[in-house]
Backbone as CSV, one residue per row, in Angstrom:
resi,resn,N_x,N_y,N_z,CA_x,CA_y,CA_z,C_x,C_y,C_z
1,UNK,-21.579,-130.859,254.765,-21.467,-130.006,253.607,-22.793,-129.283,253.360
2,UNK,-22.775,-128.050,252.841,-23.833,-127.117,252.814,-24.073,-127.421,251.310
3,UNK,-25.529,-127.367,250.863,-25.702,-127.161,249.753,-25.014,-126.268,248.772
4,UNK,-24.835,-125.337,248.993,-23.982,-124.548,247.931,-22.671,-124.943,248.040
5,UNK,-21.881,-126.094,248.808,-20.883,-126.232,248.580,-21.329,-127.689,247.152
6,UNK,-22.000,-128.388,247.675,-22.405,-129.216,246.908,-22.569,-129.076,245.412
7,UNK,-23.050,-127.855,245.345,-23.691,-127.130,243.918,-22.538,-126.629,243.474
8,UNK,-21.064,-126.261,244.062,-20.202,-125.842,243.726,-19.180,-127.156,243.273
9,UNK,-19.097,-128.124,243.876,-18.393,-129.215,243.623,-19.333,-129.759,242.231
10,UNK,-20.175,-129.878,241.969,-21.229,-130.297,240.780,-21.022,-129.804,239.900
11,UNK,-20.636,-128.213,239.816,-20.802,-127.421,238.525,-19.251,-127.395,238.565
12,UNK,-18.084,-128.095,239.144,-16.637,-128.109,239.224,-16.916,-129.651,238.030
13,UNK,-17.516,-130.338,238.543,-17.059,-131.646,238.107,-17.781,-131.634,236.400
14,UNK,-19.065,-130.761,236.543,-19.082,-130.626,234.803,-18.967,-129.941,233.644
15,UNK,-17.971,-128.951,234.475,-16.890,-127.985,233.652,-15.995,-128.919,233.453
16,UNK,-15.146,-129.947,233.817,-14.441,-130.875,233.771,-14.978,-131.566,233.086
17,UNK,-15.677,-132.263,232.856,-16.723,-132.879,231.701,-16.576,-132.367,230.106
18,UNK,-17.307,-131.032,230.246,-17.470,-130.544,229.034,-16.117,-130.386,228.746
19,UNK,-15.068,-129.602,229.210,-13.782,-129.977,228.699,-13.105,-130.673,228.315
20,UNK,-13.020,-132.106,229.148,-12.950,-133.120,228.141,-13.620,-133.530,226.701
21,UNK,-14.861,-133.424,226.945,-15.477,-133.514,225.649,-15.016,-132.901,224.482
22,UNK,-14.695,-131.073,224.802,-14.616,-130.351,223.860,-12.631,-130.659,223.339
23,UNK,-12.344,-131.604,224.041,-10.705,-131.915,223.523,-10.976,-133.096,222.724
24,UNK,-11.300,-133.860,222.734,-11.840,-134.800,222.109,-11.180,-134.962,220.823
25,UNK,-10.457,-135.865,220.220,-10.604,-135.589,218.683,-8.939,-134.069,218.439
26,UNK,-8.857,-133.636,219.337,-8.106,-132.833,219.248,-6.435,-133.272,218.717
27,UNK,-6.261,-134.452,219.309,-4.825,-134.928,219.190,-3.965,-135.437,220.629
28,UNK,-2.709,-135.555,220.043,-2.290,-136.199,221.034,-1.790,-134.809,222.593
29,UNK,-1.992,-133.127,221.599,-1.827,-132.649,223.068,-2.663,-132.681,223.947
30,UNK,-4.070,-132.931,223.284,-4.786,-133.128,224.535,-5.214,-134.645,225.443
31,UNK,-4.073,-135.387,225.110,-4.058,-136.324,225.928,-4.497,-137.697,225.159
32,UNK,-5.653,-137.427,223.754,-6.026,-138.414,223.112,-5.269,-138.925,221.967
33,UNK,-5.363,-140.183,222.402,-4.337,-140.903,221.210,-4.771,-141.302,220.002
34,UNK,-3.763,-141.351,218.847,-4.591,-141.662,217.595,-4.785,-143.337,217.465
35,UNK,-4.716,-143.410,216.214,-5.576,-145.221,215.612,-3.885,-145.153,215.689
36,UNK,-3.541,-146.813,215.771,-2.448,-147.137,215.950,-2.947,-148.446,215.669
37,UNK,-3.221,-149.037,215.244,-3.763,-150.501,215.325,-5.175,-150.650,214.543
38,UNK,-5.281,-151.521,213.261,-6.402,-151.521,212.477,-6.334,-153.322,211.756
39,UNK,-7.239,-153.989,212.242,-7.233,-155.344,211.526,-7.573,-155.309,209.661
40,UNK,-6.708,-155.673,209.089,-7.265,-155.971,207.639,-7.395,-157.269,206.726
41,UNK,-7.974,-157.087,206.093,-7.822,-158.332,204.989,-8.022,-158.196,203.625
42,UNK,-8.292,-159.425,203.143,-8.312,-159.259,201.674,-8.865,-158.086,201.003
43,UNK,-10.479,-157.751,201.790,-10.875,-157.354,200.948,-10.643,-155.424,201.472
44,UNK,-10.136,-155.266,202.570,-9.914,-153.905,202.881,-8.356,-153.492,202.677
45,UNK,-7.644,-154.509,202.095,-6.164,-153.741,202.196,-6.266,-152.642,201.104
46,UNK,-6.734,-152.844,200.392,-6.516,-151.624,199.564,-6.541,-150.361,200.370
47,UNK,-7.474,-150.298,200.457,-8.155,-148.796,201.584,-7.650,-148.701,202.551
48,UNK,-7.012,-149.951,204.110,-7.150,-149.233,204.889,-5.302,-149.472,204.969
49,UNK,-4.156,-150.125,203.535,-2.762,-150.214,203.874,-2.450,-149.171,202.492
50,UNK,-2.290,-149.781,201.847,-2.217,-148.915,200.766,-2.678,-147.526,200.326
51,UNK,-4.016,-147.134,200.414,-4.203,-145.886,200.123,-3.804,-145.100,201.813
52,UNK,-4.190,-145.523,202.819,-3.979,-144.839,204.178,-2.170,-144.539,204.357
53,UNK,-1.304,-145.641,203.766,0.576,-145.885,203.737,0.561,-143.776,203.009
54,UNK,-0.345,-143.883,201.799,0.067,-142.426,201.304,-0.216,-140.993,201.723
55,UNK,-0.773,-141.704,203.411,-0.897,-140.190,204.307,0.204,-140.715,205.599
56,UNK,0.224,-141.562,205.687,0.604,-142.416,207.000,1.602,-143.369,207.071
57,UNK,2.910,-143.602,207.195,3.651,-145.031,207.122,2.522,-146.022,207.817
58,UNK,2.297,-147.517,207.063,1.606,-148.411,208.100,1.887,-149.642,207.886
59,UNK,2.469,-150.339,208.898,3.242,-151.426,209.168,2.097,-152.867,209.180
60,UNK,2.935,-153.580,208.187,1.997,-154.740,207.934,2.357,-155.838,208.839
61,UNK,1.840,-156.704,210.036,2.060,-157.864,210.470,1.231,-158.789,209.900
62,UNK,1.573,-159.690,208.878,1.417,-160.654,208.810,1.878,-162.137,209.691
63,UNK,0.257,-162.541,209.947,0.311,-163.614,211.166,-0.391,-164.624,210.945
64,UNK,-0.390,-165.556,212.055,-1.246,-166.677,211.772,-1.857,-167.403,213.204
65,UNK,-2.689,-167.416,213.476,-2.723,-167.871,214.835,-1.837,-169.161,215.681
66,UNK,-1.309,-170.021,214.703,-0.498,-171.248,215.362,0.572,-170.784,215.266
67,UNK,0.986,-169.571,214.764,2.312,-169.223,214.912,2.357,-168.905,216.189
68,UNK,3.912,-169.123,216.888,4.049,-169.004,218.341,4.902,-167.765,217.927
69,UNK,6.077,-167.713,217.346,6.570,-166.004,217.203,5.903,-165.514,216.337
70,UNK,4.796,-165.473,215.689,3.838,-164.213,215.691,3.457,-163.950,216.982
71,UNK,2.706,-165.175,217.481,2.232,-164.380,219.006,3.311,-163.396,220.104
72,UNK,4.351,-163.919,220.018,5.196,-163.638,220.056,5.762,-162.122,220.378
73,UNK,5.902,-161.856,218.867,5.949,-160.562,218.282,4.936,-159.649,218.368
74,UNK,3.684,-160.233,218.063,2.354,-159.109,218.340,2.688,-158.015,219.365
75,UNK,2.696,-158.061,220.518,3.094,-157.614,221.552,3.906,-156.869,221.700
76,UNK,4.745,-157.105,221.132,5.910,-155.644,221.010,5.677,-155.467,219.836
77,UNK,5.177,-155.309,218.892,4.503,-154.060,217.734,3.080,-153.550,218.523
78,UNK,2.340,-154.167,218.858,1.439,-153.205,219.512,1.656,-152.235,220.894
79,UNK,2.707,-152.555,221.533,3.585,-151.798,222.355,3.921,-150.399,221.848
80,UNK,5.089,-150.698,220.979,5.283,-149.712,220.065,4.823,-149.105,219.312
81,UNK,3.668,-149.364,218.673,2.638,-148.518,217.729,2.105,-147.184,218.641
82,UNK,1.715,-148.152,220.196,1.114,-147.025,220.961,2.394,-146.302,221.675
83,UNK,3.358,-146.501,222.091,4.712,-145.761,222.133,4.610,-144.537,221.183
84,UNK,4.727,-145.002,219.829,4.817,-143.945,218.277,3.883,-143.186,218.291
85,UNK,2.214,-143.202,219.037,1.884,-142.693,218.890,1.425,-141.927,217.979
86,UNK,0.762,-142.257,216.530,0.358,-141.847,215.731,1.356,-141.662,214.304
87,UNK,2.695,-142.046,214.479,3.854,-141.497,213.604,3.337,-143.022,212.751
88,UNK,2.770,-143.827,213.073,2.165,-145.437,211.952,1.377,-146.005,212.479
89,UNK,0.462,-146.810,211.319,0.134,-147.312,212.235,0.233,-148.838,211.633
90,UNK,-0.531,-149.809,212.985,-0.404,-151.163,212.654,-1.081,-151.970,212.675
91,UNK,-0.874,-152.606,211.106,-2.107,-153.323,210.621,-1.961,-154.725,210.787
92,UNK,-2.856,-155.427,211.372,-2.828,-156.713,211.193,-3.364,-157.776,210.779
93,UNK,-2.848,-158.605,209.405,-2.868,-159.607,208.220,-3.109,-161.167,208.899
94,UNK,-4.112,-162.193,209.277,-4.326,-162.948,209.333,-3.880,-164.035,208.324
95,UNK,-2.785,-164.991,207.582,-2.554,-165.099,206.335,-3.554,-166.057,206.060
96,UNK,-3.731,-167.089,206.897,-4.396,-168.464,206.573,-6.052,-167.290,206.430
97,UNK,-6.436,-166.720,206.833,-7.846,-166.287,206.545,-7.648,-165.451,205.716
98,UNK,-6.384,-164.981,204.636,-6.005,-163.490,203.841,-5.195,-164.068,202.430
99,UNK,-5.620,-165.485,201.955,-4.438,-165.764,201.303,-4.283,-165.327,199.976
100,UNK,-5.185,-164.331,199.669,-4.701,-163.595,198.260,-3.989,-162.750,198.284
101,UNK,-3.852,-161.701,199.618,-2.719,-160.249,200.095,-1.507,-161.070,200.349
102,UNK,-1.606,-162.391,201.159,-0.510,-162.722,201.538,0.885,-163.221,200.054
103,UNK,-0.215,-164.020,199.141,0.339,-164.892,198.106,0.911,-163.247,197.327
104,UNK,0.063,-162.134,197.175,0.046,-161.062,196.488,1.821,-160.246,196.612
105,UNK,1.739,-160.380,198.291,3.292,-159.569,198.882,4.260,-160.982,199.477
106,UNK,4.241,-162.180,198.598,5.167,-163.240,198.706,5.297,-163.986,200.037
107,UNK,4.573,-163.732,200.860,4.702,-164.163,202.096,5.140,-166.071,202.068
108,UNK,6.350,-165.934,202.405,6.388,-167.642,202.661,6.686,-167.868,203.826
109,UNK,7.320,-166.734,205.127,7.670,-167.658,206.323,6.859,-166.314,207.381
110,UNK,6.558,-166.585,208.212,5.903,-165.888,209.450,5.978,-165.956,210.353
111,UNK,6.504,-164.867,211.148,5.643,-163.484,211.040,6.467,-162.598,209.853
112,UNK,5.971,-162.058,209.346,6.698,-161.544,208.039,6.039,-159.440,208.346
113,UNK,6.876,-159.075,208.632,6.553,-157.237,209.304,7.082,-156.474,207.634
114,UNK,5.839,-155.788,207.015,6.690,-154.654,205.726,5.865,-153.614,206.089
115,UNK,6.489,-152.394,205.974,6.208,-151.197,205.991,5.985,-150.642,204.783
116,UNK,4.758,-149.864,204.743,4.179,-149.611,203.808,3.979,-147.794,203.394
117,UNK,4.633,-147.340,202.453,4.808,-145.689,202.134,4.320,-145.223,201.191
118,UNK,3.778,-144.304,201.446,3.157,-143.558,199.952,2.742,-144.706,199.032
119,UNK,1.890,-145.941,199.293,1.436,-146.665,198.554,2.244,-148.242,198.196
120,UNK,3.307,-147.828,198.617,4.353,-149.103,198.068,5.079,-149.494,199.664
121,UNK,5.034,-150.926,199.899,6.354,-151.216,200.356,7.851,-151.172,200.277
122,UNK,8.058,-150.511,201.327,9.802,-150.112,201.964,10.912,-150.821,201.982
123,UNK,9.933,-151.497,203.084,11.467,-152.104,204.058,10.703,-153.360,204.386
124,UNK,10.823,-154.666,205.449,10.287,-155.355,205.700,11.478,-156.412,206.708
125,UNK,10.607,-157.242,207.167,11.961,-158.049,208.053,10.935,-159.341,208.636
126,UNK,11.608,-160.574,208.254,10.829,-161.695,208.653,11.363,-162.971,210.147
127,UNK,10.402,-162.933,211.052,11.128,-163.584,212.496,10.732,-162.466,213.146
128,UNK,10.760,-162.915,214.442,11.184,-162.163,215.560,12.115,-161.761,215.902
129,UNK,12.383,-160.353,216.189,13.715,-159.509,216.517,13.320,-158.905,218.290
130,UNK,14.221,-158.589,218.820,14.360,-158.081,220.265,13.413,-156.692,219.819
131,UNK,12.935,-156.386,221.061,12.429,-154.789,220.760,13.482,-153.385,220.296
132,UNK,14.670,-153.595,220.991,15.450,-152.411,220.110,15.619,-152.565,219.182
133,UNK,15.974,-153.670,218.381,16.312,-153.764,216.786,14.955,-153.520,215.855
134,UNK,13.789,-153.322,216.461,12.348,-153.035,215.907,12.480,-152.046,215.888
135,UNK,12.710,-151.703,217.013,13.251,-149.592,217.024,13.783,-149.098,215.925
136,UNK,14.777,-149.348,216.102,15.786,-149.285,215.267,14.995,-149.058,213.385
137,UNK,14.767,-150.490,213.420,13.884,-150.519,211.831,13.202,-149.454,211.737
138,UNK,12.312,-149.317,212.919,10.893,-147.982,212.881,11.776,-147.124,212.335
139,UNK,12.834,-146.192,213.334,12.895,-145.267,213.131,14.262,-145.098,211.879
140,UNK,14.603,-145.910,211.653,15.052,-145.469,209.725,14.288,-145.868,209.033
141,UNK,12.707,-146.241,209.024,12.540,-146.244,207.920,10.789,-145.158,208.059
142,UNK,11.199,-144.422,209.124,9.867,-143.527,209.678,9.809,-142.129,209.049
């Protein structure tokens, strides 16, 4: 290879560069995906379920680590969040480390999933369900 091919492959690869860069932040046409997934607790639900639910639907999993269908379940809501792609997102409630949000939205059995709108909870559904019937929930209550 001749130097100027070299210098030509170089200034190829950081036009490609800066382009990426300058998409950045742009959205999902340019390839970048939004927040889909945000840990909360006591002291951030306000801010990041409640006030964020009144730009954004955002789906509450409440969990617990010895739960086996939370673990379970995790997995196909974080599947699907990044599936949705920005249409919610999903937050996830630790209860045994959260127990004032949890005691706050009644939580008695877990994994306990509520969707959260314009500030208030929707809809909600407690257990593990198959992934289409999650679908399903998403999209009537999206």
């Amino acid at each position: 290879m001749t130097d100027w091919e070299l210098e030509r492959i170089r200034m190829k690869k950081y036009m490609e560069m800066l382009r990426k860069m300058e998409n950045k932040g742009k959205g999902e046409e340019r390839g970048v995906r939004k927040l889909v997934k945000v840990e909360v607790n006591d002291g951030n639900f306000e801010e990041e379920v409640i006030e964020r639910s009144k730009d954004i639907p955002v789906v509450v999993d409440f969990w617990a680590e010895w739960c086996m269908p939370c673990l379970a379940l995790a997995p196909v809501l974080e599947k699907l969040a990044k599936e949705y792609n920005g249409r919610f997102v999903l937050a996830k409630l630790n209860v045994d480390r959260n127990p004032q949000t949890a005691s706050r939205y009644g939580i008695m059995s877990i994994p306990t999933v509520i969707m959260f709108k314009n500030g208030k909870p929707v809809d909600s559904f407690v257990g593990v369900m198959p992934e289409p019937m999650i679908r399903e929930w998403l999209d009537r209550n999206l």
